[in-house]
PyMOL Python script that loads the backbone (N, CA, C, O; Angstrom):
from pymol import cmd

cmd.read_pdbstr("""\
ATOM      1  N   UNK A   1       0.838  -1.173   0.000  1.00  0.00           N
ATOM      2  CA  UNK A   1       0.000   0.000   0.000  1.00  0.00           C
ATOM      3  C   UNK A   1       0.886   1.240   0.000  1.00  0.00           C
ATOM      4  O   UNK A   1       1.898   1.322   0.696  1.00  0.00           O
ATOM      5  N   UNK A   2       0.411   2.296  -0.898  1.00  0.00           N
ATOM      6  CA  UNK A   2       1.428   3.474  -0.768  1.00  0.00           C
ATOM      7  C   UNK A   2       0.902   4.060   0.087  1.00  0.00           C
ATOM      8  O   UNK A   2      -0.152   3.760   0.647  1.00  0.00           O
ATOM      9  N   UNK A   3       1.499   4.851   0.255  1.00  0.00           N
ATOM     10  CA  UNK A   3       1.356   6.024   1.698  1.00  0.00           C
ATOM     11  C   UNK A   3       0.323   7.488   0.891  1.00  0.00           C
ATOM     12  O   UNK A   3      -0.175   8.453   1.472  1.00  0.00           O
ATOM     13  N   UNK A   4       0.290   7.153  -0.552  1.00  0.00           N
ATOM     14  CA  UNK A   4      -0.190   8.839  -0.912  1.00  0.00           C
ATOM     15  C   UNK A   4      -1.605   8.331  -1.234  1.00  0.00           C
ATOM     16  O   UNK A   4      -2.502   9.080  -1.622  1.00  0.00           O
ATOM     17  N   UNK A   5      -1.729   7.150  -1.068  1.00  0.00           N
ATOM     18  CA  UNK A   5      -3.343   6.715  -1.732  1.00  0.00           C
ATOM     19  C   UNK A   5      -4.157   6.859  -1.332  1.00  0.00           C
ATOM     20  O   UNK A   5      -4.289   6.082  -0.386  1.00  0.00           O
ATOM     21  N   UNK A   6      -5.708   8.049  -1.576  1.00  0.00           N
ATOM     22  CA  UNK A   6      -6.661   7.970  -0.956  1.00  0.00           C
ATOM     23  C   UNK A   6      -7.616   7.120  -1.390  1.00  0.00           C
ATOM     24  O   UNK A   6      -7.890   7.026  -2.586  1.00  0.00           O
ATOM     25  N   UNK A   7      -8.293   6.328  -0.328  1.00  0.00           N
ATOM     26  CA  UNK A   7      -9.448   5.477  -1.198  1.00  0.00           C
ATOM     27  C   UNK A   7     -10.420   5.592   0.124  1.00  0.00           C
ATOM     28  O   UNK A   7     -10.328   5.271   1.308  1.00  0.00           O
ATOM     29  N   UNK A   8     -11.571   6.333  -0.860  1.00  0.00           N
ATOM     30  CA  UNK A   8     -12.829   6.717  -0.104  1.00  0.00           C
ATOM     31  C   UNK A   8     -13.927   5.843  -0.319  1.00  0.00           C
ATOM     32  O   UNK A   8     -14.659   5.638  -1.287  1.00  0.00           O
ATOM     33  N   UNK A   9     -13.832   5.237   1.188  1.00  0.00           N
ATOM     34  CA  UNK A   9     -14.705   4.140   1.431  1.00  0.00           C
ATOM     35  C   UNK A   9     -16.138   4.869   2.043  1.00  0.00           C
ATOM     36  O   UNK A   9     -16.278   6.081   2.206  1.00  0.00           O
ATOM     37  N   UNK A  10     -17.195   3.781   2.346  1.00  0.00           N
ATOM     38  CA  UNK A  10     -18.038   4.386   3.373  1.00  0.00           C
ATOM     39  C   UNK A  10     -19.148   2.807   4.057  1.00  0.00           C
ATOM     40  O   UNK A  10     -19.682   1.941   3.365  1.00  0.00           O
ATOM     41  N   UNK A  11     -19.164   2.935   5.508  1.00  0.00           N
ATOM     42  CA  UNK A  11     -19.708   1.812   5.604  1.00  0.00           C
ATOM     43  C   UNK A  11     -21.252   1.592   5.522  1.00  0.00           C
ATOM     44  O   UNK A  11     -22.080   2.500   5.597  1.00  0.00           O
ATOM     45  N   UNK A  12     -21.505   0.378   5.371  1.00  0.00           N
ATOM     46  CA  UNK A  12     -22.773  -0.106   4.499  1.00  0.00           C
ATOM     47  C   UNK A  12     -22.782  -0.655   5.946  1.00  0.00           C
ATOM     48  O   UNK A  12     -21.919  -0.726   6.821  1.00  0.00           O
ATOM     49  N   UNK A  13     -24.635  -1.170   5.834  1.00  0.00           N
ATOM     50  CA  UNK A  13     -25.443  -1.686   7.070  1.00  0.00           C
ATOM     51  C   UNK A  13     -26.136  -2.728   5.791  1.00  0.00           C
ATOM     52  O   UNK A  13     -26.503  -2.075   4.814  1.00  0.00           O
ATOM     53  N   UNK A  14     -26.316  -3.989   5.703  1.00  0.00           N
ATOM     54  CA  UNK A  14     -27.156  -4.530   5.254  1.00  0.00           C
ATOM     55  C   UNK A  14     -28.315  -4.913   5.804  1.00  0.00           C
ATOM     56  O   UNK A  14     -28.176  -5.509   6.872  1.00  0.00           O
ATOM     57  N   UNK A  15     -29.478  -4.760   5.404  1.00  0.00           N
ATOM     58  CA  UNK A  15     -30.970  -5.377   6.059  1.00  0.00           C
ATOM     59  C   UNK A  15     -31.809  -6.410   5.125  1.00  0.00           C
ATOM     60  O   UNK A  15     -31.870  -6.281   3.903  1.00  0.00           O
ATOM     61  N   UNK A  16     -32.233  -7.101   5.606  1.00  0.00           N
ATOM     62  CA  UNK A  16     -33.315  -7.988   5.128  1.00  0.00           C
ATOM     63  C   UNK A  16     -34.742  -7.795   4.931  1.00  0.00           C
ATOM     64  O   UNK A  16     -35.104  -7.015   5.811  1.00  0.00           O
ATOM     65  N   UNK A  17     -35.549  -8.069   4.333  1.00  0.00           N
ATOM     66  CA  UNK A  17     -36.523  -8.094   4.018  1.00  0.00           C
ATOM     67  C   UNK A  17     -37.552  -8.806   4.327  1.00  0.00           C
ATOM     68  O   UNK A  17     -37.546  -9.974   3.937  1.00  0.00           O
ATOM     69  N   UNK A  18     -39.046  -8.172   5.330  1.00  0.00           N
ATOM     70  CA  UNK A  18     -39.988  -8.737   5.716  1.00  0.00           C
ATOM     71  C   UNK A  18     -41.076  -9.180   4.417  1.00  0.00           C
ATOM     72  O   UNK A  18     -41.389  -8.401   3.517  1.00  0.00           O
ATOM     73  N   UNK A  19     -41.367 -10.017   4.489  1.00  0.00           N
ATOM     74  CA  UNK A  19     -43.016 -10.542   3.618  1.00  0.00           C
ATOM     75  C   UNK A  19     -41.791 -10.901   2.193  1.00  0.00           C
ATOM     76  O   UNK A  19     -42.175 -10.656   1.050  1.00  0.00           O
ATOM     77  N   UNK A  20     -40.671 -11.351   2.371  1.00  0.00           N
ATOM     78  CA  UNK A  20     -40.249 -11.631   0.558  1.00  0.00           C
ATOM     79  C   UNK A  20     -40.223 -10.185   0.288  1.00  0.00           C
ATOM     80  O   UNK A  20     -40.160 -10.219  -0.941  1.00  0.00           O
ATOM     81  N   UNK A  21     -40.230  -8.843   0.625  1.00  0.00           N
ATOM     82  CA  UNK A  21     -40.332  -7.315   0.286  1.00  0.00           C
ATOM     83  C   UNK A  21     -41.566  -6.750  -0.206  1.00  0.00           C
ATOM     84  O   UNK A  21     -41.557  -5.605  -0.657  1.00  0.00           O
ATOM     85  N   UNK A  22     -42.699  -7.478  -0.163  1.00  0.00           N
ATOM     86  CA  UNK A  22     -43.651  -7.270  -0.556  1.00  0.00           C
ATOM     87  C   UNK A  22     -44.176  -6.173   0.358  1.00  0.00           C
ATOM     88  O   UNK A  22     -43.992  -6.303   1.568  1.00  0.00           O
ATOM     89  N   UNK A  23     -44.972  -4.838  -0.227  1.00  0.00           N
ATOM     90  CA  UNK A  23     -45.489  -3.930   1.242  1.00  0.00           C
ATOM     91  C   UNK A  23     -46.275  -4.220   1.392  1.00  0.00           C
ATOM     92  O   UNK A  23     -47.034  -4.693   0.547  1.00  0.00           O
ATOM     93  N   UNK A  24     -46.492  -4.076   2.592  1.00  0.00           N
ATOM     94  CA  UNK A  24     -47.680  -3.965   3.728  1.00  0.00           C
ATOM     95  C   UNK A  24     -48.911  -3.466   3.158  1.00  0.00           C
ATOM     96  O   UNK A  24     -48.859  -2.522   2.371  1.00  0.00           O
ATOM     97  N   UNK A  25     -50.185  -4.082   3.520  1.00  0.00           N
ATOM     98  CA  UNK A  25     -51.526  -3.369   3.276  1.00  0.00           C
ATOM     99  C   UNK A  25     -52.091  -2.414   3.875  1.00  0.00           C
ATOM    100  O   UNK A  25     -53.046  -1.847   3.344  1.00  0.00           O
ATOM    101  N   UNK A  26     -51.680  -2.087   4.945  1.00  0.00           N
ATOM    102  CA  UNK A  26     -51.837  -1.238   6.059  1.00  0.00           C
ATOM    103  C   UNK A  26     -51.310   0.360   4.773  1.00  0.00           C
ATOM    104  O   UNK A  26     -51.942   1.156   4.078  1.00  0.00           O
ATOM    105  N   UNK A  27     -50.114   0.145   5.022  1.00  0.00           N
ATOM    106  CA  UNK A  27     -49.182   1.852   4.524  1.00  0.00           C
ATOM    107  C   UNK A  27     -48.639   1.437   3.165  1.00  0.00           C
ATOM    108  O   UNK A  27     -48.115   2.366   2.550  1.00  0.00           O
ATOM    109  N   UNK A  28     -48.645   0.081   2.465  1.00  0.00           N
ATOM    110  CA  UNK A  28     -47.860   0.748   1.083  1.00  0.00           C
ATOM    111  C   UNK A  28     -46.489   0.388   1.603  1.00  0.00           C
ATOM    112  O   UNK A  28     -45.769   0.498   0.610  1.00  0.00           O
ATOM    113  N   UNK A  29     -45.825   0.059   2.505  1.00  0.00           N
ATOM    114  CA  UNK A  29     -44.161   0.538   1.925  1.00  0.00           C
ATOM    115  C   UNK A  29     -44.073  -0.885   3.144  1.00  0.00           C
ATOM    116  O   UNK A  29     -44.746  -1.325   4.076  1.00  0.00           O
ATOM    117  N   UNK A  30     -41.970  -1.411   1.955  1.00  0.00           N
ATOM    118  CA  UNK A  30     -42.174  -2.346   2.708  1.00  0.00           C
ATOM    119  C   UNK A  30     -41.020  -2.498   3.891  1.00  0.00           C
ATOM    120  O   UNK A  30     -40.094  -1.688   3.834  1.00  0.00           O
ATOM    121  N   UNK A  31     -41.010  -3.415   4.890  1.00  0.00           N
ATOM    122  CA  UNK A  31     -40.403  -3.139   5.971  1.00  0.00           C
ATOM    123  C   UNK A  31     -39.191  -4.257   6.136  1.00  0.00           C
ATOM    124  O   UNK A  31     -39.205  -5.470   5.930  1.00  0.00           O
ATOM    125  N   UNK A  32     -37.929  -3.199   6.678  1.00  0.00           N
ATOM    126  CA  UNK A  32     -37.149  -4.078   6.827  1.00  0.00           C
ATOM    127  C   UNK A  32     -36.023  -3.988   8.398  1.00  0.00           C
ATOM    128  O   UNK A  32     -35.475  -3.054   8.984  1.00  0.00           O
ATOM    129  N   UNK A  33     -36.080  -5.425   8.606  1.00  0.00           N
ATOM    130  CA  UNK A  33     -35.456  -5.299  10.430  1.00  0.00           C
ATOM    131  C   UNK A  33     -33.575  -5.305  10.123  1.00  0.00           C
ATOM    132  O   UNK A  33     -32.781  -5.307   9.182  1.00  0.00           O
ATOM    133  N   UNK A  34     -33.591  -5.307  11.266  1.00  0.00           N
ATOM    134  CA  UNK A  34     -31.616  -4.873  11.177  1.00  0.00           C
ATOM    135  C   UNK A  34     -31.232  -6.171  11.446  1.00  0.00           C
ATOM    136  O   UNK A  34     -31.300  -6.348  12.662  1.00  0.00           O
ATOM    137  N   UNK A  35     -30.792  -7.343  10.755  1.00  0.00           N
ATOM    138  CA  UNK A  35     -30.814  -8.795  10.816  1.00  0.00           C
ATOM    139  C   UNK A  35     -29.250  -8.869  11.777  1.00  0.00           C
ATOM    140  O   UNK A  35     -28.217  -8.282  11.458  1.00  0.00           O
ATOM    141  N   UNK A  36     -29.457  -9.837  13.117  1.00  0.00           N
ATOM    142  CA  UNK A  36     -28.262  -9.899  14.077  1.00  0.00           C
ATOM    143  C   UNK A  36     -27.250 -10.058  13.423  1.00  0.00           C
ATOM    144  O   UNK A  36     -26.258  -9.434  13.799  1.00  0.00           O
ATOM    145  N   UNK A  37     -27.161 -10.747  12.487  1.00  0.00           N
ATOM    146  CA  UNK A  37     -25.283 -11.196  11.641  1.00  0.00           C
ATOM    147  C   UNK A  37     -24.958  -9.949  11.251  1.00  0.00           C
ATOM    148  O   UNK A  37     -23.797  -9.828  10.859  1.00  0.00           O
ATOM    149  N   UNK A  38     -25.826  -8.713  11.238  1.00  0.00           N
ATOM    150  CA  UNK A  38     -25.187  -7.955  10.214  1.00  0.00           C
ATOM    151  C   UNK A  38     -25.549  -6.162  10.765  1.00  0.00           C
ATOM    152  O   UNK A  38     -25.998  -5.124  10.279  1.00  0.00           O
ATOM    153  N   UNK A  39     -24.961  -6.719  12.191  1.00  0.00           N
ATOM    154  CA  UNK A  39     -25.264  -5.035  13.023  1.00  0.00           C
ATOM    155  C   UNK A  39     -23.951  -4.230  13.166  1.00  0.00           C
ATOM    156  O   UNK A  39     -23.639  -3.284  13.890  1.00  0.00           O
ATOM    157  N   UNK A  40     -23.038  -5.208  11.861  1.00  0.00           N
ATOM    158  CA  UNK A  40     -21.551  -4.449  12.347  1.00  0.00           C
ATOM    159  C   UNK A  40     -21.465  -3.924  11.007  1.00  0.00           C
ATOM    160  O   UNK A  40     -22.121  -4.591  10.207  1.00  0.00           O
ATOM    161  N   UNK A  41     -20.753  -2.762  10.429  1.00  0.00           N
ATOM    162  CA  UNK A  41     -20.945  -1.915   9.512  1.00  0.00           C
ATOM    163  C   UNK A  41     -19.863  -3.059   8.381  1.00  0.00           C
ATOM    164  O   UNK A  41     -18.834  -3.692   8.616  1.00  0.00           O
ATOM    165  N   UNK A  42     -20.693  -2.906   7.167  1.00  0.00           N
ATOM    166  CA  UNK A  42     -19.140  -3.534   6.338  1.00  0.00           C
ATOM    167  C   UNK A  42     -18.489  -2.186   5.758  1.00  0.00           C
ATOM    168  O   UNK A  42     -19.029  -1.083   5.666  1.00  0.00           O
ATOM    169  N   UNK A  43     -17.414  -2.497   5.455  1.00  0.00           N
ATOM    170  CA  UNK A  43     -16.392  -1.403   4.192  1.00  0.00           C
ATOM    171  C   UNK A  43     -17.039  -1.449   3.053  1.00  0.00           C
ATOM    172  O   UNK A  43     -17.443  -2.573   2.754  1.00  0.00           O
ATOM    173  N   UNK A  44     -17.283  -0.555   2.281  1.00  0.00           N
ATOM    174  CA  UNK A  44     -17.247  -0.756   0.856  1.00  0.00           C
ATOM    175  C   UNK A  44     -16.495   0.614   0.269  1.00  0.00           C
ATOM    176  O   UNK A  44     -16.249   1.640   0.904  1.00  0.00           O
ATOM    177  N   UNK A  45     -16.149   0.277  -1.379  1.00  0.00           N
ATOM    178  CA  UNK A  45     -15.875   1.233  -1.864  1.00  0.00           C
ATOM    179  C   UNK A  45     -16.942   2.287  -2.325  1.00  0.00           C
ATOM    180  O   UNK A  45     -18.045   1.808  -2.588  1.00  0.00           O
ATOM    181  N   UNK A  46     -16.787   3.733  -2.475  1.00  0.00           N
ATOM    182  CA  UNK A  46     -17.945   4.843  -1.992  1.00  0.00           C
ATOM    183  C   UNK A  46     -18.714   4.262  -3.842  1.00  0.00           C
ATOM    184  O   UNK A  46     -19.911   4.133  -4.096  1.00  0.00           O
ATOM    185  N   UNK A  47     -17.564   4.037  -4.783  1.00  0.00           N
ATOM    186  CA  UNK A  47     -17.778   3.966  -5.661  1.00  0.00           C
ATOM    187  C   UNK A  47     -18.776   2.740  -6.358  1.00  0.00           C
ATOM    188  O   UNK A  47     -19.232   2.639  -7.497  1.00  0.00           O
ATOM    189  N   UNK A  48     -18.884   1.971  -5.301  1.00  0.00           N
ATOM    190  CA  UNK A  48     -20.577   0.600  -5.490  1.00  0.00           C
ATOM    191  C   UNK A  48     -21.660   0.925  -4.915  1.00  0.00           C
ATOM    192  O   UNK A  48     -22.688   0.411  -5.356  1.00  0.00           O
ATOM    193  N   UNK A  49     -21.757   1.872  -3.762  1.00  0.00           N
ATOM    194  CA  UNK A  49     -23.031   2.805  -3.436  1.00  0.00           C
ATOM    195  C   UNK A  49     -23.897   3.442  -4.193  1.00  0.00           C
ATOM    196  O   UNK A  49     -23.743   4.617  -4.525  1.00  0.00           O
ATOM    197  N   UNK A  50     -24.998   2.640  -4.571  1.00  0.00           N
ATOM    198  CA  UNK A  50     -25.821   3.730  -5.446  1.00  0.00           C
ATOM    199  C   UNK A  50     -26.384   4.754  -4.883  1.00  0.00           C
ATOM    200  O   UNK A  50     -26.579   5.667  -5.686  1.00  0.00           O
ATOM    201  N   UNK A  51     -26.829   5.032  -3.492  1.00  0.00           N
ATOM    202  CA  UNK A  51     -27.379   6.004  -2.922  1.00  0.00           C
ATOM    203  C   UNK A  51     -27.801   5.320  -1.462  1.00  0.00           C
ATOM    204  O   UNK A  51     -27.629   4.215  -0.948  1.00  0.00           O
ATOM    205  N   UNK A  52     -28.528   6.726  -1.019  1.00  0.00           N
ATOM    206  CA  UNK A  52     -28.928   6.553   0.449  1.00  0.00           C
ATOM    207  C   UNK A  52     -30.212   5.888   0.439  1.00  0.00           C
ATOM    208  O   UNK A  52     -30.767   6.087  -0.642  1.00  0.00           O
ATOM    209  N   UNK A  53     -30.999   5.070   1.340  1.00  0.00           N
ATOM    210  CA  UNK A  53     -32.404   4.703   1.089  1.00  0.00           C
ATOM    211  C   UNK A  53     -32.833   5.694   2.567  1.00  0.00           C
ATOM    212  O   UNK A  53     -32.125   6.061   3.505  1.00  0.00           O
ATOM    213  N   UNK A  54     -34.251   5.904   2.281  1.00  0.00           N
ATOM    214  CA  UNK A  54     -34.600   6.597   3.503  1.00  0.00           C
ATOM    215  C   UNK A  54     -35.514   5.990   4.310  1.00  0.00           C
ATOM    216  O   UNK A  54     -36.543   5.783   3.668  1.00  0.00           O
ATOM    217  N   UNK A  55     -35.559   5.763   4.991  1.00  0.00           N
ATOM    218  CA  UNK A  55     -35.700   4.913   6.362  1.00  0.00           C
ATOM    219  C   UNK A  55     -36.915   5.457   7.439  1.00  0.00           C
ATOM    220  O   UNK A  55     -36.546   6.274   8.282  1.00  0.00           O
ATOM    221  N   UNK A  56     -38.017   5.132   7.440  1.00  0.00           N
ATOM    222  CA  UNK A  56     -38.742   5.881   8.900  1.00  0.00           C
ATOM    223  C   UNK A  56     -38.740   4.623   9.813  1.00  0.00           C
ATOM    224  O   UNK A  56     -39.147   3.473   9.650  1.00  0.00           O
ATOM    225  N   UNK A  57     -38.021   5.387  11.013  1.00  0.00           N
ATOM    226  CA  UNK A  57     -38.129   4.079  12.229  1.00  0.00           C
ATOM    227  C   UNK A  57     -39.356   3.674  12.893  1.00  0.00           C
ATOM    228  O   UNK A  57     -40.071   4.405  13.579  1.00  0.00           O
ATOM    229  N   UNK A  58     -39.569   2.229  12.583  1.00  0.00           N
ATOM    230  CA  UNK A  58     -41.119   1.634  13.158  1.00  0.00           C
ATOM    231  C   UNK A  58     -40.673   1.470  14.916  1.00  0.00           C
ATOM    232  O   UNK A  58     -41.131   2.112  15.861  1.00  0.00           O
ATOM    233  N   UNK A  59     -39.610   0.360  14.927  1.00  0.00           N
ATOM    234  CA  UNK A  59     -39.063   0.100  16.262  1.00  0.00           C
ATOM    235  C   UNK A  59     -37.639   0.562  16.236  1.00  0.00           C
ATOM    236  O   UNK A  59     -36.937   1.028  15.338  1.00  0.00           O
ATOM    237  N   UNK A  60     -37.461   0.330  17.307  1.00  0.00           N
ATOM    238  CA  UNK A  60     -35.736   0.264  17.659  1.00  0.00           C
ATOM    239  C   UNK A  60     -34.941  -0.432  16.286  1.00  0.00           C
ATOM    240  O   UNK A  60     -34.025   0.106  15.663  1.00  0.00           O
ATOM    241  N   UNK A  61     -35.675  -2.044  15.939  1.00  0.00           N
ATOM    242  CA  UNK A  61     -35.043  -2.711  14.794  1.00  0.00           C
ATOM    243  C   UNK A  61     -35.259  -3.022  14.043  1.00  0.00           C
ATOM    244  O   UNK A  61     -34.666  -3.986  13.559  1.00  0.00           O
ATOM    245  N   UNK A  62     -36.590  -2.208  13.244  1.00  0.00           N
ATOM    246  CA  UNK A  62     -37.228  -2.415  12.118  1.00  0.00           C
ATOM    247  C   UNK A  62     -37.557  -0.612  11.665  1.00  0.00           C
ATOM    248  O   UNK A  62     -37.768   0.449  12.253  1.00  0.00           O
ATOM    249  N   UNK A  63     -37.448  -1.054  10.439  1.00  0.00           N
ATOM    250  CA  UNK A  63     -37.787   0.763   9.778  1.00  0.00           C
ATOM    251  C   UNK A  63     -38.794   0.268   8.234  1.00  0.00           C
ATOM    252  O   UNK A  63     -38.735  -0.754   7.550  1.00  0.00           O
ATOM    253  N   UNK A  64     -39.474   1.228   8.145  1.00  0.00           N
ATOM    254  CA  UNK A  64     -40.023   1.268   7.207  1.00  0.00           C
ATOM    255  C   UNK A  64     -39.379   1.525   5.714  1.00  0.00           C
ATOM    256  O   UNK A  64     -38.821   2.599   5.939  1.00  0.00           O
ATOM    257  N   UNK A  65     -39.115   1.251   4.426  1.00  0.00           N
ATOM    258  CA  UNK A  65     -38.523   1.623   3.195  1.00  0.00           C
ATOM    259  C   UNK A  65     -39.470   2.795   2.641  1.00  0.00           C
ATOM    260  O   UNK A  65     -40.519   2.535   2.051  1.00  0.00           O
ATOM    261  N   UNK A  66     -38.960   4.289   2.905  1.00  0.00           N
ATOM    262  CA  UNK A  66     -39.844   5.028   2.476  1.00  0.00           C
ATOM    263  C   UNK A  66     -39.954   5.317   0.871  1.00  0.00           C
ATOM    264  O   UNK A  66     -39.462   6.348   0.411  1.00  0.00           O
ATOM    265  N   UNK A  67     -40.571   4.437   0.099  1.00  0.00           N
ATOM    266  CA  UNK A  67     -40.485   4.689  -1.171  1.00  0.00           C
ATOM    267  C   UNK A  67     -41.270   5.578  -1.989  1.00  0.00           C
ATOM    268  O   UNK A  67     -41.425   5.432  -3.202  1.00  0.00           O
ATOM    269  N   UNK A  68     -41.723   6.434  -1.342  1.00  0.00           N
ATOM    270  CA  UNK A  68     -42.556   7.521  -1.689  1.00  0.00           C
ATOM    271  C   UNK A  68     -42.539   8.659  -2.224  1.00  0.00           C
ATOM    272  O   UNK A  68     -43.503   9.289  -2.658  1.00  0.00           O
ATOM    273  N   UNK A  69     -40.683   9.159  -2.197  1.00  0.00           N
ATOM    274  CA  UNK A  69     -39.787   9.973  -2.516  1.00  0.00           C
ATOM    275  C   UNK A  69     -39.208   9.667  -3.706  1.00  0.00           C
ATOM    276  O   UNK A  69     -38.979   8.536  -4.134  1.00  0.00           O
ATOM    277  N   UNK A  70     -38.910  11.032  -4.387  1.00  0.00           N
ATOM    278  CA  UNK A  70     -37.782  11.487  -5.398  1.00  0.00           C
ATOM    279  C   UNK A  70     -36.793  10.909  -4.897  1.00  0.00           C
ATOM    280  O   UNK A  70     -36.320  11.345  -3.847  1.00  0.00           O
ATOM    281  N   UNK A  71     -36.199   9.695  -5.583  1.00  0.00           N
ATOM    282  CA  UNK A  71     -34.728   9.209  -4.685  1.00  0.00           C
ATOM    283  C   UNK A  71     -33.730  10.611  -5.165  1.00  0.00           C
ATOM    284  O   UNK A  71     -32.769  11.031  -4.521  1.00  0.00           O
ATOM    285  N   UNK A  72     -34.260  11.186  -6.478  1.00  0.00           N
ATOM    286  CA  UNK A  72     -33.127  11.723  -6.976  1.00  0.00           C
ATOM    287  C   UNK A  72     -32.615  12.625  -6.358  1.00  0.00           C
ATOM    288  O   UNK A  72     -31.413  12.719  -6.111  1.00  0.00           O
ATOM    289  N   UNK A  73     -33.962  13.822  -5.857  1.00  0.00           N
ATOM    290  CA  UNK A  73     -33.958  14.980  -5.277  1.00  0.00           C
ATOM    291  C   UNK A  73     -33.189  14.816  -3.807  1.00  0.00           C
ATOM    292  O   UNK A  73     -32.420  15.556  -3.193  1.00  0.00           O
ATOM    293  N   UNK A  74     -33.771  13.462  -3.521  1.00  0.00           N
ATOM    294  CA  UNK A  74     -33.278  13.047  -1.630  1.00  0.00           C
ATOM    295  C   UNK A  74     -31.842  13.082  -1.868  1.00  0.00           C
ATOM    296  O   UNK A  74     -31.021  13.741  -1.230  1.00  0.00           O
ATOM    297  N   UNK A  75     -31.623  12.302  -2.855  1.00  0.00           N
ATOM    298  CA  UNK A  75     -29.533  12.307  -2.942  1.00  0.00           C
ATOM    299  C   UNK A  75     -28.922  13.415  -3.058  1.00  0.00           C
ATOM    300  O   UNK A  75     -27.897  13.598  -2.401  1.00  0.00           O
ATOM    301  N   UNK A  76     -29.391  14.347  -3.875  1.00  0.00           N
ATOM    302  CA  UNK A  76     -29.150  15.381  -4.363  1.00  0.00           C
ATOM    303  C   UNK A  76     -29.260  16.454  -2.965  1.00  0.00           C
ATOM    304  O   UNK A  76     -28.305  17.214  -2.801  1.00  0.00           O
ATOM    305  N   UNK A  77     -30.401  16.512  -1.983  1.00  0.00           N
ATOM    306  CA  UNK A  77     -30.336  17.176  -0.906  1.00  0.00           C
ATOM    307  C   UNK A  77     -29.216  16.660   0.065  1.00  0.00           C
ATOM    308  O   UNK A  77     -28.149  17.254   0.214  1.00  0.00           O
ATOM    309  N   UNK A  78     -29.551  15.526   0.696  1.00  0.00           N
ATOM    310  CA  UNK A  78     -28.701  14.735   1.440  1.00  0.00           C
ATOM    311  C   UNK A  78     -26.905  14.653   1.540  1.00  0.00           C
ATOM    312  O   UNK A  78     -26.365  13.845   2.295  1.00  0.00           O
TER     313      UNK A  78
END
""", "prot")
cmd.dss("prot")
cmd.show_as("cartoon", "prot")
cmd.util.cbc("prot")
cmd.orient("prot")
Protein backbone atom coordinates (compact mmCIF):
# COMPACT_ATOMS: atom_id res chain seq x y z
CA UNK A 1 0.00 0.00 0.00
CA UNK A 2 1.43 3.47 -0.77
CA UNK A 3 1.36 6.02 1.70
CA UNK A 4 -0.19 8.84 -0.91
CA UNK A 5 -3.34 6.72 -1.73
CA UNK A 6 -6.66 7.97 -0.96
CA UNK A 7 -9.45 5.48 -1.20
CA UNK A 8 -12.83 6.72 -0.10
CA UNK A 9 -14.70 4.14 1.43
CA UNK A 10 -18.04 4.39 3.37
CA UNK A 11 -19.71 1.81 5.60
CA UNK A 12 -22.77 -0.11 4.50
CA UNK A 13 -25.44 -1.69 7.07
CA UNK A 14 -27.16 -4.53 5.25
CA UNK A 15 -30.97 -5.38 6.06
CA UNK A 16 -33.31 -7.99 5.13
CA UNK A 17 -36.52 -8.09 4.02
CA UNK A 18 -39.99 -8.74 5.72
CA UNK A 19 -43.02 -10.54 3.62
CA UNK A 20 -40.25 -11.63 0.56
CA UNK A 21 -40.33 -7.31 0.29
CA UNK A 22 -43.65 -7.27 -0.56
CA UNK A 23 -45.49 -3.93 1.24
CA UNK A 24 -47.68 -3.97 3.73
CA UNK A 25 -51.53 -3.37 3.28
CA UNK A 26 -51.84 -1.24 6.06
CA UNK A 27 -49.18 1.85 4.52
CA UNK A 28 -47.86 0.75 1.08
CA UNK A 29 -44.16 0.54 1.93
CA UNK A 30 -42.17 -2.35 2.71
CA UNK A 31 -40.40 -3.14 5.97
CA UNK A 32 -37.15 -4.08 6.83
CA UNK A 33 -35.46 -5.30 10.43
CA UNK A 34 -31.62 -4.87 11.18
CA UNK A 35 -30.81 -8.80 10.82
CA UNK A 36 -28.26 -9.90 14.08
CA UNK A 37 -25.28 -11.20 11.64
CA UNK A 38 -25.19 -7.96 10.21
CA UNK A 39 -25.26 -5.03 13.02
CA UNK A 40 -21.55 -4.45 12.35
CA UNK A 41 -20.95 -1.91 9.51
CA UNK A 42 -19.14 -3.53 6.34
CA UNK A 43 -16.39 -1.40 4.19
CA UNK A 44 -17.25 -0.76 0.86
CA UNK A 45 -15.87 1.23 -1.86
CA UNK A 46 -17.95 4.84 -1.99
CA UNK A 47 -17.78 3.97 -5.66
CA UNK A 48 -20.58 0.60 -5.49
CA UNK A 49 -23.03 2.81 -3.44
CA UNK A 50 -25.82 3.73 -5.45
CA UNK A 51 -27.38 6.00 -2.92
CA UNK A 52 -28.93 6.55 0.45
CA UNK A 53 -32.40 4.70 1.09
CA UNK A 54 -34.60 6.60 3.50
CA UNK A 55 -35.70 4.91 6.36
CA UNK A 56 -38.74 5.88 8.90
CA UNK A 57 -38.13 4.08 12.23
CA UNK A 58 -41.12 1.63 13.16
CA UNK A 59 -39.06 0.10 16.26
CA UNK A 60 -35.74 0.26 17.66
CA UNK A 61 -35.04 -2.71 14.79
CA UNK A 62 -37.23 -2.42 12.12
CA UNK A 63 -37.79 0.76 9.78
CA UNK A 64 -40.02 1.27 7.21
CA UNK A 65 -38.52 1.62 3.19
CA UNK A 66 -39.84 5.03 2.48
CA UNK A 67 -40.49 4.69 -1.17
CA UNK A 68 -42.56 7.52 -1.69
CA UNK A 69 -39.79 9.97 -2.52
CA UNK A 70 -37.78 11.49 -5.40
CA UNK A 71 -34.73 9.21 -4.68
CA UNK A 72 -33.13 11.72 -6.98
CA UNK A 73 -33.96 14.98 -5.28
CA UNK A 74 -33.28 13.05 -1.63
CA UNK A 75 -29.53 12.31 -2.94
CA UNK A 76 -29.15 15.38 -4.36
CA UNK A 77 -30.34 17.18 -0.91
CA UNK A 78 -28.70 14.73 1.44
Amino acid sequence: MRQDTVYLLGGVQFMSQVDSGRPSDVDDLVTVPLRDVTRELTIRYIGTILGLVPLIPQTDWRWLVNSRIDLRTFNEIS
